[in-house]
C-alpha positions in Angstrom: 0.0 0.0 0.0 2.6 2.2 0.7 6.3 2.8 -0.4 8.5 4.6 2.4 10.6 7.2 1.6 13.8 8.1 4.2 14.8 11.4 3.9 18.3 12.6 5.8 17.2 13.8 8.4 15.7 11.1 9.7 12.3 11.6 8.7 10.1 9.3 6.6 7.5 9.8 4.5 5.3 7.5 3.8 4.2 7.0 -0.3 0.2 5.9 -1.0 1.1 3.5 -4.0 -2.3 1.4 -4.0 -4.0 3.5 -6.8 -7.5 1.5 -5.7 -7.2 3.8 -2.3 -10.1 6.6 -2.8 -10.2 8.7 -0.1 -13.8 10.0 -0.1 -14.1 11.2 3.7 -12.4 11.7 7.0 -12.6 8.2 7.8 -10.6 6.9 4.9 -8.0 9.8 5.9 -7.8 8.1 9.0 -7.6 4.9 7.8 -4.7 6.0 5.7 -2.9 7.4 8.3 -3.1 4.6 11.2 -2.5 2.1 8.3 1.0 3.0 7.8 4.0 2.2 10.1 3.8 3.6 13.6 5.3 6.8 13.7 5.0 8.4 10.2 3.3 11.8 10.0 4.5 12.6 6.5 2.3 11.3 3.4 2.3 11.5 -0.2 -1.1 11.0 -2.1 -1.9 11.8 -5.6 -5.0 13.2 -7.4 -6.1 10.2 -7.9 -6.3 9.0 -4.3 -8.8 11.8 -4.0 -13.0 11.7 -4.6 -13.7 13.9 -7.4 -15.9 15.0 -4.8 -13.0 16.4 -3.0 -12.5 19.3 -5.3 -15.9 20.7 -5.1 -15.0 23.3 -2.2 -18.6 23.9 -1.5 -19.2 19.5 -0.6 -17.3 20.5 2.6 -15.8 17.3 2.2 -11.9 18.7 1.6 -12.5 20.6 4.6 -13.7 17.5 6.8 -10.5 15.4 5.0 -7.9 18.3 5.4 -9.1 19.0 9.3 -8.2 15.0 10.1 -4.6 15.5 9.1 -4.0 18.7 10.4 -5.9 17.2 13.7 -3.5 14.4 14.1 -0.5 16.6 13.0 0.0 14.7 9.7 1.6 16.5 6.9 0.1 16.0 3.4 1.5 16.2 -0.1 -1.4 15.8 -2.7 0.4 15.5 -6.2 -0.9 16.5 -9.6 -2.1 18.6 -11.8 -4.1 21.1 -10.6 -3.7 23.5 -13.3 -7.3 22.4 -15.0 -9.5 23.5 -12.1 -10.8 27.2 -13.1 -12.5 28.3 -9.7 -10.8 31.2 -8.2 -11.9 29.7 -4.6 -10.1 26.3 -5.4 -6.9 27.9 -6.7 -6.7 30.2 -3.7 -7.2 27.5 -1.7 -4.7 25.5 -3.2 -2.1 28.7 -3.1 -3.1 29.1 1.0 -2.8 25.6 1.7 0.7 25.3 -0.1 1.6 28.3 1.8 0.9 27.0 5.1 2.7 23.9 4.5 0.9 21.5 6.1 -0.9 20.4 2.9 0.2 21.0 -0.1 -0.6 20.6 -3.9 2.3 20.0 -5.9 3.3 18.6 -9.2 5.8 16.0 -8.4 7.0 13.5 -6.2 10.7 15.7 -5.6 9.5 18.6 -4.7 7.1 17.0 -2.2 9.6 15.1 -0.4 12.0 18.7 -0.8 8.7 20.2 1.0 8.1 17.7 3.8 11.5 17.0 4.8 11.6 20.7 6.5 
């Protein structure tokens, strides 16, 4: 389910690789996160992993998601490409989010381990 990724300082990051995985709402965040070995609060998802659902701000249901890992203190990398979605909310959630750094929407599987290995 998972390929694990150790970075040098020690920290590991933990790789969704199951492209079956959908995670359509908070309980399938948690799932994810307690499913992985004990410890790890650094993941790596991509679109896919995500309900479509997901990126309809108004479903709540990236809200409920995004609240689990921030919650437990889990650090999120969601990669893909997000440059098709044309809602200015989305987008300036997906700016705000990266900003933060507790989530973040990137492109690629570097510069998300780059990004959670601070």
């Amino acid at each position: 389910m998972f390929k694990y990724h150790s970075l040098n300082n020690n920290l590991v990051v933990a790789e969704l690789i199951d492209e079956s995985f959908v995670i359509k709402d908070s309980q399938d965040a948690i799932d994810l996160f307690t499913s992985s070995n004990e410890g790890c609060n650094r993941f790596i998802i991509y679109k896919k992993n995500l309900h479509d659902d997901f990126f309809n701000l108004g479903s709540g249901i990236a809200g409920d998601i995004l609240q689990k890992f921030s919650n437990y203190r889990v650090r999120l990398a969601i990669i893909g490409d997000f440059s098709g979605f044309k809602s200015k909310n989305l987008n300036d959630f997906f700016r705000e989010s990266n900003r933060m750094g507790c989530i973040l929407f990137l492109n690629d599987i570097e510069e998300a381990l780059a990004r959670l290995g601070k």
